[in-house]
C-alpha positions in Angstrom: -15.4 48.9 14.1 -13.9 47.6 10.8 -12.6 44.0 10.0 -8.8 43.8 9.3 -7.5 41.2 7.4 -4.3 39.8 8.3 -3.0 36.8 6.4 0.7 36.6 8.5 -0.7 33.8 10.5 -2.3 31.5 7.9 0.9 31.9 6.0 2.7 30.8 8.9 1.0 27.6 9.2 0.1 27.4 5.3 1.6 24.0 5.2 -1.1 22.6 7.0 -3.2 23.7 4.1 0.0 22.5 1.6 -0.4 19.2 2.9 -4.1 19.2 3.2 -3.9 19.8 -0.3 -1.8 17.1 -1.2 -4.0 14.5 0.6 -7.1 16.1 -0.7 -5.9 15.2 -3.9 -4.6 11.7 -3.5 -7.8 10.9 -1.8 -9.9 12.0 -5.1 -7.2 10.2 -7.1 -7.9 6.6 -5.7 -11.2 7.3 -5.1 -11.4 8.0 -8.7 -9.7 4.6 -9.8 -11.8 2.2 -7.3 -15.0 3.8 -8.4 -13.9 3.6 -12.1 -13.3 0.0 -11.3 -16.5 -0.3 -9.7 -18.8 1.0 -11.9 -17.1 -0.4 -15.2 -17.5 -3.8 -13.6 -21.2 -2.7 -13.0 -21.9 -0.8 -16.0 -21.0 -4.5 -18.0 -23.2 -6.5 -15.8 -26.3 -4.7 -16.3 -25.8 -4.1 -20.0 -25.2 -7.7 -20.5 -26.8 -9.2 -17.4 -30.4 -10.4 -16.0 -33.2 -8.6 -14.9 -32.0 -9.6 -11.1 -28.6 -8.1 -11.7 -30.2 -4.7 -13.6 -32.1 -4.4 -10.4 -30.0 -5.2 -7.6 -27.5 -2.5 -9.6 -30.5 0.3 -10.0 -30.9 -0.2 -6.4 -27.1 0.3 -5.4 -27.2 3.4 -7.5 -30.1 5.1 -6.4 -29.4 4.5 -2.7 -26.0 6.0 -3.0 -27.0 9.2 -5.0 -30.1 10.2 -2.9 -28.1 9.8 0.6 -26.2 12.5 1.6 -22.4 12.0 1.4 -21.9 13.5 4.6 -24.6 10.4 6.4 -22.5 7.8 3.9 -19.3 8.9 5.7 -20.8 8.4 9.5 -22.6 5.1 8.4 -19.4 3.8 7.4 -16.9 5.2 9.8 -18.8 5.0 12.9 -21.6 2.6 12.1 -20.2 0.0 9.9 -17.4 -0.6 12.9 -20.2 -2.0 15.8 -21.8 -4.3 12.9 -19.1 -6.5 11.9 -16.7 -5.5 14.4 -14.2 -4.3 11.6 -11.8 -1.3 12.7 -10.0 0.3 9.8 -8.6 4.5 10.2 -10.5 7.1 9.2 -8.7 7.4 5.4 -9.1 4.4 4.4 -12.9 4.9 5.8 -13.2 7.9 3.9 -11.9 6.1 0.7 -14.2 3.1 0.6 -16.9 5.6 1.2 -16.2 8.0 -1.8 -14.8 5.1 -3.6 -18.7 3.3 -3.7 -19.9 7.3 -3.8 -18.1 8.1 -7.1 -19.1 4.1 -8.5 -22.4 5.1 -7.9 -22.2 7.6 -10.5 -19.8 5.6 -12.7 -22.3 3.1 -13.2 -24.5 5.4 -15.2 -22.0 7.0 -17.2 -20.2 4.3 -18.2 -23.6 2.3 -19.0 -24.6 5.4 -21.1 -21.1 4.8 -23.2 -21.6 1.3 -23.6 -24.9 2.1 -25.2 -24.1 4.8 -27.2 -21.6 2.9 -29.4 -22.1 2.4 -32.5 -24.2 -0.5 -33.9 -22.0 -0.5 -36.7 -19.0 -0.8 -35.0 -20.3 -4.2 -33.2 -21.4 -5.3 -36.2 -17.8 -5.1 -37.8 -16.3 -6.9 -35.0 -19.1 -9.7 -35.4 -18.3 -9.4 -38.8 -14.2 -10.4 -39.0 -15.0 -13.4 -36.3 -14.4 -11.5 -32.7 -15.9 -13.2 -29.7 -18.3 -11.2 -27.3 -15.2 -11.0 -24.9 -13.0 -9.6 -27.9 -16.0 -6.9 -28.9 -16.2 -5.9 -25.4 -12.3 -5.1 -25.1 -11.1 -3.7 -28.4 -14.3 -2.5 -29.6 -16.6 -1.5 -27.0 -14.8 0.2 -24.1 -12.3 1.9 -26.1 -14.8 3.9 -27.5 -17.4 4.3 -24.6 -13.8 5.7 -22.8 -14.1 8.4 -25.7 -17.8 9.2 -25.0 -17.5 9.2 -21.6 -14.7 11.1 -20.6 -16.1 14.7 -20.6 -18.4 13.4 -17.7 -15.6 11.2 -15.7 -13.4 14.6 -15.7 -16.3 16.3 -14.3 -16.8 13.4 -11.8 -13.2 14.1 -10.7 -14.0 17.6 -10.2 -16.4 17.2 -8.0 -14.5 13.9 -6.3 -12.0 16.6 -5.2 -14.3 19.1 -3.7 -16.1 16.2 -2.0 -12.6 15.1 0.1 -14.0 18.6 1.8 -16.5 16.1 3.9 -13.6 14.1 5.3 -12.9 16.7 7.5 -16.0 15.6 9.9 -14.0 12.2 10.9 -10.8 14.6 11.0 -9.0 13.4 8.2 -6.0 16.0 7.5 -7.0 17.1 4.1 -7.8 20.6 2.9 -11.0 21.5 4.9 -9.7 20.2 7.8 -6.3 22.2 7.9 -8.6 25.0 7.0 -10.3 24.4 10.7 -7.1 23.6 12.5 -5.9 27.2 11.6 -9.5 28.6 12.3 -9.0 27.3 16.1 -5.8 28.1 16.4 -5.8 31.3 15.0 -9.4 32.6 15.0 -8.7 34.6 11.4 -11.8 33.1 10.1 -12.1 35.4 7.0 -8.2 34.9 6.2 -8.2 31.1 6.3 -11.1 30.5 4.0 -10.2 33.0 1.8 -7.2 31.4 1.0 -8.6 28.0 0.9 -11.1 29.0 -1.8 -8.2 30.0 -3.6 -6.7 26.9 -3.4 -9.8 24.8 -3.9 -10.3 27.1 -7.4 -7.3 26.9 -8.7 -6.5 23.2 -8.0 -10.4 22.9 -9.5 -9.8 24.9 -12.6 -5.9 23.3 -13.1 -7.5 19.9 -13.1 -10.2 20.7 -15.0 -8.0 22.3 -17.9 -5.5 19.3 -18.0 -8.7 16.9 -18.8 -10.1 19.0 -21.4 -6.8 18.6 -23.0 -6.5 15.1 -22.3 -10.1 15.0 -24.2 -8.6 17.1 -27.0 -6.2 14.8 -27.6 -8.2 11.7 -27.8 -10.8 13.5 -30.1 -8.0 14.2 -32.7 -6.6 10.6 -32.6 -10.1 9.0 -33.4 
């Protein structure tokens, strides 16, 4: 016996996805501006810092890129709670976590930037009297912004299709509207059908609104 699809009832309850959508989005966004806070603030240190700080920053970054999201997410949410008897909801849980998760990743493309400016352009700042301070903010990280910014819009990419895991401490985004519908419903098929959908097309819209925003900053250099 054949498979029927029948979308009537995931259009019926498609704001659930609308919404999920929304938050999916805002979650990536802040995510996106702590962790480029984060691993600016890191990437500086350990180009300009001691051999304790280059190491205490390696190790930051190589624990959170070779754990799982999904175990970052429980260690924070549910273990992080009994240690230092903190409670917090599970968005803002979710948001600290990808927050460290995307500065993780920060760290090393930012500190690629920093050293993949220009010698010469340090040496002209030295050169008309600027102060380290004054290199590192009008020279430095405007142009390591430049360099980097084909991988931070891929980092935001992914930052969006990684809200997906927030639907294990059920926090309303995409995913978990998606599973809301499944029980409720039981047209399995139909509801991640159309979620793909959505999760491409917000993807690929994203995507091509960067590669512009890259465009432009290429021409005005």
């Amino acid at each position: 016996m054949g498979y029927d699809l029948n979308f009537t009832l995931i259009w019926r309850h498609f704001d659930k996805l609308w919404s999920g959508l929304i938050l999916s989005l805002e979650l990536a966004i802040l995510s996106i501006g702590i962790g480029c806070v984060i691993g600016l603030a890191l990437a500086v240190i350990y180009v300009s810092g001691g051999r304790v700080a280059r190491a205490i920053i390696a190790a930051y970054v190589e624990v959170i890129r070779n754990v799982p999201l999904i175990l970052l997410v429980y260690l924070v949410f549910y273990g992080l709670p009994t240690v230092v008897d903190f409670a917090y909801s599970n968005t803002t849980s979710f948001v600290v976590t990808l927050s460290a998760y995307a500065g993780a990743y920060l760290v090393e493309v930012f500190r690629a930037g920093l050293d993949a400016v220009p010698r010469g352009l340090i040496d002209a700042g030295k050169a008309i009297g600027l102060t380290p301070l004054q290199r590192l903010i009008h020279v430095r990280l405007p142009t390591m912004l430049r360099i980097a910014l084909p991988a931070l819009s891929n980092t935001f990419v992914s930052l969006f299709k990684d809200t997906s895991v927030a639907s294990v401490i059920a926090v309303p985004e995409l995913t978990y509207g998606a599973q809301w519908i499944n029980f409720n419903t039981f047209r399995i098929m139909e509801v991640y059908l159309v979620v793909t959908g959505l999760y491409l097309v917000t993807g690929y819209a994203i995507l091509i609104g960067l590669r512009m925003l890259e465009r432009r900053y290429a021409i005005g250099r």
